[in-house]
TIMAR-518875 format. One record per residue: residue number from 0; residue in three letters; x, y, z of N, C-alpha, C in turn. Coordinates in nm, 2 decimals, padded with zeros to 4 digits. Each point is the difference from the previous one (the first is absolute). Last residue first. Example, Ala and Ser with C-alpha at 12.3 -4.5 7.8 and 13.67 -1.06 7.14 Angstrom:
2
<1, SER, <01.28, -00.22, 00.71>, <00.09, 00.11, 00.00>, <-00.08, 00.11, 00.08>> <0, ALA, <00.03, -00.57, -00.01>, <-00.09, 00.12, 00.00>, <00.09, 00.12, 00.00>> 
***
This chain:
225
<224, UNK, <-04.70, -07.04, 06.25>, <-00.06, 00.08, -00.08>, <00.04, 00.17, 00.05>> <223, UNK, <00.21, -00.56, -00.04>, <00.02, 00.12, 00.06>, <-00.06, 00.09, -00.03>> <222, UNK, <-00.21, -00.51, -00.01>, <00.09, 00.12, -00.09>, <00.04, 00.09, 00.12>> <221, UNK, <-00.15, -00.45, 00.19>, <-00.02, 00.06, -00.08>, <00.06, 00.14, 00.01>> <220, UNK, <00.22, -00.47, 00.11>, <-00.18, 00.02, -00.05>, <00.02, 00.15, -00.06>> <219, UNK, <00.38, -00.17, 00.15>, <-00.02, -00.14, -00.05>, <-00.16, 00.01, -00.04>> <218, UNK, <00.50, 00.23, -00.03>, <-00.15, 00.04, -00.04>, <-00.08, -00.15, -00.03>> <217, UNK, <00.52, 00.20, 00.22>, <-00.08, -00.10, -00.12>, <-00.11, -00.01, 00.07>> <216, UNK, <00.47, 00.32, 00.00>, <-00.12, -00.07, 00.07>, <-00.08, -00.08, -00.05>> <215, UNK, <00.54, 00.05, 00.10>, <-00.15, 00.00, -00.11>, <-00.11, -00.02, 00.08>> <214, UNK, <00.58, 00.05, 00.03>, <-00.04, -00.06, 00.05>, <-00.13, 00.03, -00.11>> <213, UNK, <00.48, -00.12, -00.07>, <-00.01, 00.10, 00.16>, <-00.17, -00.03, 00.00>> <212, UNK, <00.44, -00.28, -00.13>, <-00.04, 00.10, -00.10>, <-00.06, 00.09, 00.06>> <211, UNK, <00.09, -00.44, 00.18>, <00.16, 00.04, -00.13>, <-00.07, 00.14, 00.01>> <210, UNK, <-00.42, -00.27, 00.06>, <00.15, -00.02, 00.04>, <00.15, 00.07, -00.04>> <209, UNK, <-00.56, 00.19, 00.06>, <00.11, -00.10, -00.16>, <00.14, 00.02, 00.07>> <208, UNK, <-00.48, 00.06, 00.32>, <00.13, -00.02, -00.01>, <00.06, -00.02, -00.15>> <207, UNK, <-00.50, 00.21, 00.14>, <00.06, -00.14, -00.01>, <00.19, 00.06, -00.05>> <206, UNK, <-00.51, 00.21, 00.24>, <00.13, 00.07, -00.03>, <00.12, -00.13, -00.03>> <205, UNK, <-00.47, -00.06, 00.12>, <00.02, 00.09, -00.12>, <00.08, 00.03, -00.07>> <204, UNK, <-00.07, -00.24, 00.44>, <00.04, -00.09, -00.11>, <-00.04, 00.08, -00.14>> <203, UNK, <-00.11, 00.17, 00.43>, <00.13, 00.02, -00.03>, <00.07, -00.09, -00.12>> <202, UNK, <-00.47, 00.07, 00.23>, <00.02, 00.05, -00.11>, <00.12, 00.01, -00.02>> <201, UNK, <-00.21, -00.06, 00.45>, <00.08, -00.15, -00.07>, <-00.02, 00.03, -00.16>> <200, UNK, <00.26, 00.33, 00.18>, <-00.05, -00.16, 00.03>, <-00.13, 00.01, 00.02>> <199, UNK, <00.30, 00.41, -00.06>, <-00.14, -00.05, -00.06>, <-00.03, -00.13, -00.01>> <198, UNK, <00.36, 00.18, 00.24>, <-00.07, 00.08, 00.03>, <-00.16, -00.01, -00.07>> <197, UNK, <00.40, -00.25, -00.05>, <-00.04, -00.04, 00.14>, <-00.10, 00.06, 00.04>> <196, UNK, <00.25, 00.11, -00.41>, <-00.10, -00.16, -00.03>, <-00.06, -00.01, 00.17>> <195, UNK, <00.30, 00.37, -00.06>, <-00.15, 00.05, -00.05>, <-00.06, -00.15, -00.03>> <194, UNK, <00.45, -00.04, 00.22>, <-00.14, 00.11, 00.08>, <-00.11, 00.03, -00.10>> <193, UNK, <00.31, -00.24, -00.26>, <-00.03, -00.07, 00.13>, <-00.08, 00.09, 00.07>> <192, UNK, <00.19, 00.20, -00.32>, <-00.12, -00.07, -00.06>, <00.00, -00.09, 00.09>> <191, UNK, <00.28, 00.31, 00.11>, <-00.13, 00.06, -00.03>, <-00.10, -00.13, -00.04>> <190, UNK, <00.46, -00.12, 00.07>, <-00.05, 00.00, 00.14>, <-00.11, 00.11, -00.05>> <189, UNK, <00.21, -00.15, -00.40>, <-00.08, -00.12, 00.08>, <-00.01, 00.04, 00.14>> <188, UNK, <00.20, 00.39, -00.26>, <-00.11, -00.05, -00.07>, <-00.11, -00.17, 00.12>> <187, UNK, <00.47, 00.18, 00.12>, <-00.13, 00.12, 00.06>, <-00.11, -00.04, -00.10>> <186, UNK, <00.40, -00.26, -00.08>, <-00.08, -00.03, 00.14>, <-00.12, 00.08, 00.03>> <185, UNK, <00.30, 00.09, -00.37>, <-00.12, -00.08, -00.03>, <-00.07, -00.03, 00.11>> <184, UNK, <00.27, 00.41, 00.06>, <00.01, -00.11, -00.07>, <-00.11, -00.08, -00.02>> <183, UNK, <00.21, 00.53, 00.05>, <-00.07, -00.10, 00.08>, <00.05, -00.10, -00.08>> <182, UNK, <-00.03, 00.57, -00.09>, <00.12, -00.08, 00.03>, <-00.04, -00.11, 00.10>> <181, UNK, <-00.24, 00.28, -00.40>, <00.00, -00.10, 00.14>, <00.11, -00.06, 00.04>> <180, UNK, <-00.13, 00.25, -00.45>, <00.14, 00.01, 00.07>, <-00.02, -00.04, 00.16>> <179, UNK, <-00.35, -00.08, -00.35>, <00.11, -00.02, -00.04>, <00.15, 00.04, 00.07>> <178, UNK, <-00.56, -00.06, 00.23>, <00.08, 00.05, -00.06>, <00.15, -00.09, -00.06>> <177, UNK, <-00.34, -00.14, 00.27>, <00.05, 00.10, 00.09>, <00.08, 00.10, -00.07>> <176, UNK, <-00.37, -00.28, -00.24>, <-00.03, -00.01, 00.16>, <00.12, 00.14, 00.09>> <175, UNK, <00.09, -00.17, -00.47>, <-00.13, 00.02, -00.03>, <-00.03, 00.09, 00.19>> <174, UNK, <00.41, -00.24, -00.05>, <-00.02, 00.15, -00.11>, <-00.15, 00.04, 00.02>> <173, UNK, <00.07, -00.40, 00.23>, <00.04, 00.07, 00.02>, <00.02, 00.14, -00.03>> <172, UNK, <-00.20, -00.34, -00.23>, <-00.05, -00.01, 00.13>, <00.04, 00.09, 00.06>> <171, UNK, <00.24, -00.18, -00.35>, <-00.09, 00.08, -00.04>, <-00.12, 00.05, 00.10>> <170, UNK, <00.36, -00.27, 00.12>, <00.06, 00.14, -00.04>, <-00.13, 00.09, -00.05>> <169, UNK, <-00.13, -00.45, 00.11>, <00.01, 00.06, 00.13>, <00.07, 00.15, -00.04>> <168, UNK, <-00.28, -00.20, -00.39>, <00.15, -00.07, 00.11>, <-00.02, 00.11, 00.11>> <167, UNK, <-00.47, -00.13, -00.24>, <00.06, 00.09, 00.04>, <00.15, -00.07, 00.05>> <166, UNK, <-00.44, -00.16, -00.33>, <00.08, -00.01, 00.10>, <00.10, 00.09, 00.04>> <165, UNK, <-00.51, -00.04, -00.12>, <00.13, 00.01, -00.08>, <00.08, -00.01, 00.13>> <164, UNK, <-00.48, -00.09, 00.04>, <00.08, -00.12, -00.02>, <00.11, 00.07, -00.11>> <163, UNK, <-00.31, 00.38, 00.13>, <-00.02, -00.14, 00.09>, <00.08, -00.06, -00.14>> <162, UNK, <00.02, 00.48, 00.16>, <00.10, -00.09, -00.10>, <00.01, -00.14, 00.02>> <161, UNK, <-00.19, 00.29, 00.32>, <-00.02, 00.11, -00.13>, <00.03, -00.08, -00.13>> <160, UNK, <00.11, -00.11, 00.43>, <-00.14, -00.07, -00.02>, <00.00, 00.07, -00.11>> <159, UNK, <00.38, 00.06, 00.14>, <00.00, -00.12, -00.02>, <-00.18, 00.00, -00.06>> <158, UNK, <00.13, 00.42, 00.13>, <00.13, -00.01, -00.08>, <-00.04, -00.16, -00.07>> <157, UNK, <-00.20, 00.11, 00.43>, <-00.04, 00.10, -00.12>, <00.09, -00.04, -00.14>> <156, UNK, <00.09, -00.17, 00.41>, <-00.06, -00.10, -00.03>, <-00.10, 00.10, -00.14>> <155, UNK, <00.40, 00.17, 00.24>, <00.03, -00.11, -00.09>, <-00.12, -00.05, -00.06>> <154, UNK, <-00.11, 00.39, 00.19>, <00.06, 00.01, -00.11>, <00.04, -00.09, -00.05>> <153, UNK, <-00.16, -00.02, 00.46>, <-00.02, 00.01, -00.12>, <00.00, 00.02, -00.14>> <152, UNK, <00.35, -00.10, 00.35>, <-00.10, -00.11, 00.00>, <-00.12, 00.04, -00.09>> <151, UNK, <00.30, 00.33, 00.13>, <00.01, -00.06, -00.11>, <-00.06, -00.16, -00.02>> <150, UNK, <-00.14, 00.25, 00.36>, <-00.02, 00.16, -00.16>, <00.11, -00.09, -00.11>> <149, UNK, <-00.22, -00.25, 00.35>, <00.07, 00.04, 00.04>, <00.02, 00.06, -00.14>> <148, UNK, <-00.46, -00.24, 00.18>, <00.12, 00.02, -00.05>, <00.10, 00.11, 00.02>> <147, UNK, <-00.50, -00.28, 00.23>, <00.09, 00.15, -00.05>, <00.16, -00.10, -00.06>> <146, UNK, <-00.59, -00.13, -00.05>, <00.18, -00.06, 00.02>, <00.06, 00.12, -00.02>> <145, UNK, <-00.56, -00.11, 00.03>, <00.12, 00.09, -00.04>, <00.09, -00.05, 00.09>> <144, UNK, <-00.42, -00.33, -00.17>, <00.05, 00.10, 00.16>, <00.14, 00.04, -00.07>> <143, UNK, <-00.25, -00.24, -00.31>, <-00.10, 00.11, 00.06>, <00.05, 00.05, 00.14>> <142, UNK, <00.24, -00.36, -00.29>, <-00.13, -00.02, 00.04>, <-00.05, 00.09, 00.14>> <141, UNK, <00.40, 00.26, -00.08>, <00.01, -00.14, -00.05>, <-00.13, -00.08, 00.07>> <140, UNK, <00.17, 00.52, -00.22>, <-00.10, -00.05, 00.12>, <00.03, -00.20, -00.05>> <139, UNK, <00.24, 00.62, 00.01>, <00.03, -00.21, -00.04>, <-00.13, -00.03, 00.06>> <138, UNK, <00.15, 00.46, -00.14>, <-00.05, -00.01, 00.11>, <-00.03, -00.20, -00.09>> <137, UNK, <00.10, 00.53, -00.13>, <00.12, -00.11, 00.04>, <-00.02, -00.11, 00.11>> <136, UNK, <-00.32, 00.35, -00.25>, <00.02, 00.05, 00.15>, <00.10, -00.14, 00.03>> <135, UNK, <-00.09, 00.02, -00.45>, <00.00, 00.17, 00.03>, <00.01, -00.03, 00.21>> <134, UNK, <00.04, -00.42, -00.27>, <00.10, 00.10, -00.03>, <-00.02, 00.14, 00.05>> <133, UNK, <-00.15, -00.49, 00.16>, <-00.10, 00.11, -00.07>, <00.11, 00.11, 00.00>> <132, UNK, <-00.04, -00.58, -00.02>, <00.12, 00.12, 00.03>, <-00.09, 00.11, -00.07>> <131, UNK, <-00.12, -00.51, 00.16>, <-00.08, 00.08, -00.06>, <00.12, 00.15, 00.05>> <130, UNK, <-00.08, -00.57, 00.02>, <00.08, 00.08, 00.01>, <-00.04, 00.11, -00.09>> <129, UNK, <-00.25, -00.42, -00.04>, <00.07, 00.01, 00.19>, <00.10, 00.14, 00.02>> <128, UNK, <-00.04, -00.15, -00.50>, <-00.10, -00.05, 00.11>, <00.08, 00.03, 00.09>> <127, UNK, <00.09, 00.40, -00.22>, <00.05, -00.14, -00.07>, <-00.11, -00.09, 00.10>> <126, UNK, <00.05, 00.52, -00.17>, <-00.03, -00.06, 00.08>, <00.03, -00.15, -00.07>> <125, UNK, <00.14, 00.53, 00.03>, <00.00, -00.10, -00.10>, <-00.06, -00.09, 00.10>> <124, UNK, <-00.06, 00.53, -00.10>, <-00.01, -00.12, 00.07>, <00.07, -00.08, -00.06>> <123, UNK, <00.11, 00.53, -00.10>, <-00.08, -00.14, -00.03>, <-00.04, -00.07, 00.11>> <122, UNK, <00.32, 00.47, -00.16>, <-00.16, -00.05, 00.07>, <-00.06, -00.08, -00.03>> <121, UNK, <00.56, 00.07, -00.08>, <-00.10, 00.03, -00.06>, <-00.15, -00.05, 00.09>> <120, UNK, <00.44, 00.15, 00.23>, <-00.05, -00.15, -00.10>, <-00.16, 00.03, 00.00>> <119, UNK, <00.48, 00.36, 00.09>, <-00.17, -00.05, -00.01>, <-00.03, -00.14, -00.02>> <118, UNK, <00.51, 00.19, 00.07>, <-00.14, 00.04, -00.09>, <-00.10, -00.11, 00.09>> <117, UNK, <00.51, 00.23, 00.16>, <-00.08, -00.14, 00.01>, <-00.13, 00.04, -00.09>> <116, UNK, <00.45, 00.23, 00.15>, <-00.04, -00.06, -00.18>, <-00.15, -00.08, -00.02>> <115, UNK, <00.24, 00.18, 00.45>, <-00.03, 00.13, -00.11>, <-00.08, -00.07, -00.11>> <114, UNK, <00.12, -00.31, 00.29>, <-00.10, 00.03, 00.04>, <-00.05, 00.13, -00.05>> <113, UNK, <00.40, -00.23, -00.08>, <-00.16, -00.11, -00.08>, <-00.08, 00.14, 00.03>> <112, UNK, <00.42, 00.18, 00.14>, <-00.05, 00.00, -00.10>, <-00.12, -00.06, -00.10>> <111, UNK, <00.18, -00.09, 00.46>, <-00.10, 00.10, -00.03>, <-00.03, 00.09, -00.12>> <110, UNK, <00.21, -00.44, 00.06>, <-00.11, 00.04, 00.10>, <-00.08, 00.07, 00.00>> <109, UNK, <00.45, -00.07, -00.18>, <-00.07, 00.01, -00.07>, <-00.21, -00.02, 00.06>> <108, UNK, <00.34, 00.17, 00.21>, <00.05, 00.05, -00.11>, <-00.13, -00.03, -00.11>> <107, UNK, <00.15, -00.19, 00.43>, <-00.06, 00.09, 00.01>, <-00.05, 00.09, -00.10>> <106, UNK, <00.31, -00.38, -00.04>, <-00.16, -00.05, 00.03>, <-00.10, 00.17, 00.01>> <105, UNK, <00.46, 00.07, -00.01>, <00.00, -00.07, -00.12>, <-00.15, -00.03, -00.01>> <104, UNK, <00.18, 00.12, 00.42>, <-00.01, 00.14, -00.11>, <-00.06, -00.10, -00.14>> <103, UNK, <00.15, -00.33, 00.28>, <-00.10, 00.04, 00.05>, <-00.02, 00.17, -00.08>> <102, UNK, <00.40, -00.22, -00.12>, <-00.14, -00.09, 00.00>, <-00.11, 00.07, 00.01>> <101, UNK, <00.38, 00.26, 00.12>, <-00.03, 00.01, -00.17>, <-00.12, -00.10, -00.03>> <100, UNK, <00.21, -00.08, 00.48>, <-00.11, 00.19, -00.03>, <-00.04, -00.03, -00.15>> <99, UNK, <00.10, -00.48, 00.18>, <00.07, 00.11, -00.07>, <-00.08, 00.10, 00.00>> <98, UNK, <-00.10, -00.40, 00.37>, <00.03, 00.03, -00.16>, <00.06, 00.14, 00.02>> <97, UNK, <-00.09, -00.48, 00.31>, <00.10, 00.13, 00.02>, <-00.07, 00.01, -00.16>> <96, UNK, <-00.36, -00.12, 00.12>, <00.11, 00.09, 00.09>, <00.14, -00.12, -00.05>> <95, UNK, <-00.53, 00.06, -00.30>, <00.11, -00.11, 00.08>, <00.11, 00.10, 00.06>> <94, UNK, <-00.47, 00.15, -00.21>, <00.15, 00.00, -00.04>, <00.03, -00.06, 00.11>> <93, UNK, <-00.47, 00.04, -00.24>, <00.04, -00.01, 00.10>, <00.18, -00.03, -00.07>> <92, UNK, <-00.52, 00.27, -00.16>, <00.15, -00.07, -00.04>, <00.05, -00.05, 00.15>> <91, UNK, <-00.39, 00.19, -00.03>, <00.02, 00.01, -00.15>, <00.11, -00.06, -00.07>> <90, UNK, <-00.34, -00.12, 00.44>, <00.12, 00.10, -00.02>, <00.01, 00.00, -00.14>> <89, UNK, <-00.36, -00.24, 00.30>, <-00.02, 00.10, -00.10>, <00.12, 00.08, -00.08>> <88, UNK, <-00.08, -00.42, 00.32>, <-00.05, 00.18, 00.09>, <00.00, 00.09, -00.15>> <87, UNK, <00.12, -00.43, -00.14>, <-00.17, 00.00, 00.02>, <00.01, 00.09, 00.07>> <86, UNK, <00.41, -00.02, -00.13>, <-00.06, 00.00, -00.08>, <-00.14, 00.04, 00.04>> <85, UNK, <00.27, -00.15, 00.32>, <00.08, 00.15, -00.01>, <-00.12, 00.08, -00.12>> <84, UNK, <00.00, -00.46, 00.08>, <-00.07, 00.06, 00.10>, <00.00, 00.16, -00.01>> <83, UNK, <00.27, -00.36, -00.25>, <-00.12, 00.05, -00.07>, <-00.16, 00.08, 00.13>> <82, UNK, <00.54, -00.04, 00.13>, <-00.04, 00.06, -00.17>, <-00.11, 00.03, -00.07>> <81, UNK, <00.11, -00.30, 00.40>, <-00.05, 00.16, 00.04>, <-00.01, 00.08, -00.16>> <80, UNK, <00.07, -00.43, -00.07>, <-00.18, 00.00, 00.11>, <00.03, 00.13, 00.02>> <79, UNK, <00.37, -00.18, -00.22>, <-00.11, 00.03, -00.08>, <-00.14, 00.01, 00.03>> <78, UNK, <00.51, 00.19, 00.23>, <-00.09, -00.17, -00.03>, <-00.08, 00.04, -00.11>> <77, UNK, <00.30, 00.35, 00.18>, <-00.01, -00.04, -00.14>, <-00.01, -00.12, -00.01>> <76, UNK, <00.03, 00.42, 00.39>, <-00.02, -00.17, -00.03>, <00.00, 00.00, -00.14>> <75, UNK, <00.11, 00.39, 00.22>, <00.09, -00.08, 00.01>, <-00.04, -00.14, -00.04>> <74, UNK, <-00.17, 00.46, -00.19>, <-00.06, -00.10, 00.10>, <00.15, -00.09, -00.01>> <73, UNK, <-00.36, 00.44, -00.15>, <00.13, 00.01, 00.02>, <00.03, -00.13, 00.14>> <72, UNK, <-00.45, 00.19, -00.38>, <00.06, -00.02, 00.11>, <00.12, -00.08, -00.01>> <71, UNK, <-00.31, 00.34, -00.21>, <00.10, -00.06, -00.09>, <00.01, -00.06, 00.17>> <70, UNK, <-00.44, 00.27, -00.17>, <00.11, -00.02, 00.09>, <00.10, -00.11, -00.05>> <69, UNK, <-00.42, 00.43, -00.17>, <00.07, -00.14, 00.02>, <00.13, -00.02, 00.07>> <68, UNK, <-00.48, 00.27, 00.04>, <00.13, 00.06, -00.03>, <00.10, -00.17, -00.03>> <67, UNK, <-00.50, 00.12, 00.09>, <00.04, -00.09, -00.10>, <00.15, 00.03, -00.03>> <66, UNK, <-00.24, 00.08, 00.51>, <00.00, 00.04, -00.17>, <00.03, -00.11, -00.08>> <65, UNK, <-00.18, -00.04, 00.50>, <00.02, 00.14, -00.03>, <00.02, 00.08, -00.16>> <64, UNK, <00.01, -00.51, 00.16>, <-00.10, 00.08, 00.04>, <-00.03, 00.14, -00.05>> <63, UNK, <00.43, -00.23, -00.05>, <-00.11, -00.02, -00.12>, <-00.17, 00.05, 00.00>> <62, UNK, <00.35, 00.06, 00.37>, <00.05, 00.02, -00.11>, <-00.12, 00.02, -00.14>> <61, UNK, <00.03, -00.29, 00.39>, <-00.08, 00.16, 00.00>, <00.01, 00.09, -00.11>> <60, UNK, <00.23, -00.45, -00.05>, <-00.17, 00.00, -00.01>, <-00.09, 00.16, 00.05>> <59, UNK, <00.48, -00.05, 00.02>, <-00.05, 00.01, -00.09>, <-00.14, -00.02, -00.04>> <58, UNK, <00.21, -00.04, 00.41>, <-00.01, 00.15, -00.08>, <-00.07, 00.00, -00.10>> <57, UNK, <00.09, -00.44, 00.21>, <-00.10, 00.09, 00.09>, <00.02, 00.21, -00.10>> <56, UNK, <00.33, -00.31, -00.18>, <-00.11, -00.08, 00.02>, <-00.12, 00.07, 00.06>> <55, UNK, <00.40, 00.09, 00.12>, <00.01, 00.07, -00.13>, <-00.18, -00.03, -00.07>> <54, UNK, <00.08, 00.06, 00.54>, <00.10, -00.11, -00.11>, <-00.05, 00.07, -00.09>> <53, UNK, <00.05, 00.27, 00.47>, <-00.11, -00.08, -00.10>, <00.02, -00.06, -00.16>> <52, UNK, <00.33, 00.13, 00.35>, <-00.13, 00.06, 00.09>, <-00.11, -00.06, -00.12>> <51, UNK, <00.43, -00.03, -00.20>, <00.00, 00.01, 00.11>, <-00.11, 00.05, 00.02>> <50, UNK, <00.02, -00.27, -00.44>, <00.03, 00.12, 00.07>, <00.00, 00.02, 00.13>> <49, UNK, <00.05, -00.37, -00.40>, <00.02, -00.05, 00.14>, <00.01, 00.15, 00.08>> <48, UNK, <-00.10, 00.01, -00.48>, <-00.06, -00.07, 00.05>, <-00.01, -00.04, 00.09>> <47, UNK, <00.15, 00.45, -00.24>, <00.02, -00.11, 00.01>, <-00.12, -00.09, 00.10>> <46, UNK, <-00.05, 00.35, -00.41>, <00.00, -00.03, 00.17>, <00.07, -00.13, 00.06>> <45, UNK, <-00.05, 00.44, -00.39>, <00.12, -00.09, 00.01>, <-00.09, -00.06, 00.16>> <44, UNK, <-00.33, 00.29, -00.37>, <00.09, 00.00, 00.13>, <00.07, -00.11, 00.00>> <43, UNK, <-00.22, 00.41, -00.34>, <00.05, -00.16, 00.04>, <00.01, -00.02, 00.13>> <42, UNK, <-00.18, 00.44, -00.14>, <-00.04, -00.06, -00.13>, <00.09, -00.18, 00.01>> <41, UNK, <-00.21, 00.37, 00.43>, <00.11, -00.08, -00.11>, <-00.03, -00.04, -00.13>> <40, UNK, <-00.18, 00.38, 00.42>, <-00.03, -00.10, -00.15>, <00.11, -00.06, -00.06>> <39, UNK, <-00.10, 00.14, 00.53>, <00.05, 00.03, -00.11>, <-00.03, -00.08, -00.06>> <38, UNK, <-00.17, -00.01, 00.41>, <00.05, 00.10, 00.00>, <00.04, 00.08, -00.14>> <37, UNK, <-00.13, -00.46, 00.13>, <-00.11, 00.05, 00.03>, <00.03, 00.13, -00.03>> <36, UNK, <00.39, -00.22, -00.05>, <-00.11, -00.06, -00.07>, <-00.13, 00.06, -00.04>> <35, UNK, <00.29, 00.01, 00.42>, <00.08, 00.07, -00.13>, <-00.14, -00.02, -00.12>> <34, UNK, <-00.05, -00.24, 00.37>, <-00.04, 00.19, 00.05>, <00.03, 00.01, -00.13>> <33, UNK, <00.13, -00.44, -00.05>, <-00.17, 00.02, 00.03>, <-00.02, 00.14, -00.02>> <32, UNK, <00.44, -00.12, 00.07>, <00.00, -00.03, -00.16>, <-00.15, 00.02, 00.00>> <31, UNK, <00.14, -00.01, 00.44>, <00.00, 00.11, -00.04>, <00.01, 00.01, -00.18>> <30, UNK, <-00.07, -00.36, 00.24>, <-00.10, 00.06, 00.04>, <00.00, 00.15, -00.06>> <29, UNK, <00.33, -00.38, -00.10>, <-00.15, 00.02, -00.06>, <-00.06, 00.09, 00.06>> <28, UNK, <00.53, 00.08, -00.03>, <-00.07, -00.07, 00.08>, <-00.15, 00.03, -00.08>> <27, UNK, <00.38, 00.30, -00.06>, <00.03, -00.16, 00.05>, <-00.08, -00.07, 00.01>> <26, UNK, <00.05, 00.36, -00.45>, <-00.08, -00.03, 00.14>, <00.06, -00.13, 00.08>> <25, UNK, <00.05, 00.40, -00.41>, <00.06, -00.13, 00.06>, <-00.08, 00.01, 00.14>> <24, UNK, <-00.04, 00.29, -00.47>, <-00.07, -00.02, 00.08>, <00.06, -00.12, 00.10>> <23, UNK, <00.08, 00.31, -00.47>, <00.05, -00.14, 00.06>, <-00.07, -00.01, 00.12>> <22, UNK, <-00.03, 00.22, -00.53>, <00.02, 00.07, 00.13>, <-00.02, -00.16, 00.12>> <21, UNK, <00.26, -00.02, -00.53>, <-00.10, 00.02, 00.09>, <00.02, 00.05, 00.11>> <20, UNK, <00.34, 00.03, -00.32>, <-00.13, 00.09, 00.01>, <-00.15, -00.02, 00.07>> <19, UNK, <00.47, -00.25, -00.07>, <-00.10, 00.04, -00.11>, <-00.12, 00.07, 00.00>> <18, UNK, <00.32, -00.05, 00.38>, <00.04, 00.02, -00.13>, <-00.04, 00.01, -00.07>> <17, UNK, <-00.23, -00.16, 00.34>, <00.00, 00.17, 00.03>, <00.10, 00.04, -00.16>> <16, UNK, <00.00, -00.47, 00.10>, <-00.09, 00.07, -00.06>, <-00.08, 00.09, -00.04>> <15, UNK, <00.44, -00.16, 00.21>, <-00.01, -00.05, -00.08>, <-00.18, 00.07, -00.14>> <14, UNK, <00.07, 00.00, 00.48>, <00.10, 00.12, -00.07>, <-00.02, -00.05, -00.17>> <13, UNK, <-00.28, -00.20, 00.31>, <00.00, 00.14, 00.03>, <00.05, 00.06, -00.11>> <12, UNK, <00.13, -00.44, 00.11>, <-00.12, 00.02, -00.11>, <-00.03, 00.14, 00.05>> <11, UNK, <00.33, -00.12, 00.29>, <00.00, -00.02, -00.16>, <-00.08, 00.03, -00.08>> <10, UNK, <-00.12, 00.09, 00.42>, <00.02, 00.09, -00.01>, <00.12, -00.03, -00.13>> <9, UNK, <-00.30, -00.37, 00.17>, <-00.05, 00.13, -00.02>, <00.10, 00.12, -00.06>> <8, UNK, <00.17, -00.38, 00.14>, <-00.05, -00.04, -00.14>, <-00.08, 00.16, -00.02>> <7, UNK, <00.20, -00.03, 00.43>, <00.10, 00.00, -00.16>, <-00.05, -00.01, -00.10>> <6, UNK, <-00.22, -00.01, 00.41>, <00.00, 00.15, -00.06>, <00.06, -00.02, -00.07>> <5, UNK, <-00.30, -00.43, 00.09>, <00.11, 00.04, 00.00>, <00.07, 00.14, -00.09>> <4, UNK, <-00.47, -00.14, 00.09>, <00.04, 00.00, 00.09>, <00.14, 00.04, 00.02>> <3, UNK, <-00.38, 00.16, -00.35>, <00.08, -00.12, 00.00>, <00.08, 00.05, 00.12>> <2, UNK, <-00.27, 00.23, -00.36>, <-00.07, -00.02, 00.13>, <00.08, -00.13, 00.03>> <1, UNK, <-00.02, 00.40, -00.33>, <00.04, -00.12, 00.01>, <-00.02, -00.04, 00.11>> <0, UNK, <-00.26, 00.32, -00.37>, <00.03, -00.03, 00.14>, <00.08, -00.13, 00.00>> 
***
């Protein structure tokens, strides 16, 4: 589904992706990006974030109510507050306006190919002091009250706690996390690891900065079992 106010972008990206054989779904406006939704099964949706009759913002959280379909949202701002806002509602990606159909086909691409490719992580716990990650029900607890996360907020912190005090670059961060043909940058590695340090405060000093380089967790009590 694309769900975006302006019909040019809509019925660009339409064509553009009807070409490759997806099936396309355009919507003006949130409320009706809502009906639609409730109506049909998507495997993505395009939303933008300033929608007519109900913002992109307010969708998405219904959105999230209803499934785990993922969302890419479509946005004229490119600060680094709505960026990492865009982040914490949960999107999978966010793209800046004006862009290129081939961009955006390009993200979509690989989006939903993670999501064909995606494996298992193996059935464990790992627990650290104050922070306790229970792998079979994906479920965070920081000193004993559960913290939600965002489907790559945990993975990052899966990926990191799994591998106390090695250190990860941000490229390696990225291969690992969104894949080798992600079309992004290093920015989308430090706007996850910001929303996921904010998310497990005051256990956020697990996740320690190497300057220049990208990032680590370090193990200051006990084992990952």
């Amino acid at each position: 589904m694309i769900a975006d106010g302006d019909e040019q972008i809509r019925n660009d990206l339409k064509k553009v992706l009807t070409q490759e054989g997806y099936e396309v779904d355009p919507v003006p406006d949130g409320i009706t990006a809502i009906k639609h939704f409730r109506r049909y099964d998507y495997n993505l949706v395009l939303l933008e974030d300033q929608l007519p009759e109900l913002d992109g913002k307010s969708v998405s959280r219904q959105l999230s109510k209803m499934s785990c379909t993922p969302f890419v949202f479509l946005s004229r701002k490119d600060d680094e507050e709505s960026v990492l806002k865009g982040y914490e509602l949960g999107a999978e990606d966010y793209i800046t306006k004006p862009f290129s159909e081939k961009e955006v086909l390009a993200r979509i691409k690989v989006i939903l190919r993670r999501r064909v490719d995606k494996k298992d992580i193996p059935v464990r716990n790992i627990v650290f002091d104050g922070l306790n990650i229970d792998t079979m029900s994906h479920t965070v607890y920081v000193d004993g009250k559960r913290v939600f996360l965002t489907p790559k907020e945990y993975q990052l912190l899966i990926l990191l706690a799994k591998h106390p005090n090695q250190t990860f670059s941000r490229e390696m961060i990225l291969n690992e996390i969104w894949g080798h043909d992600y079309y992004g940058t290093d920015r989308t590695v430090d706007t996850h690891i910001k929303t996921l340090r904010d998310s497990l405060r005051p256990r956020d000093n697990y996740i320690e900065t190497v300057r220049g380089f990208g990032y680590k967790f370090v193990e200051f009590c006990d084992d990952a079992v």
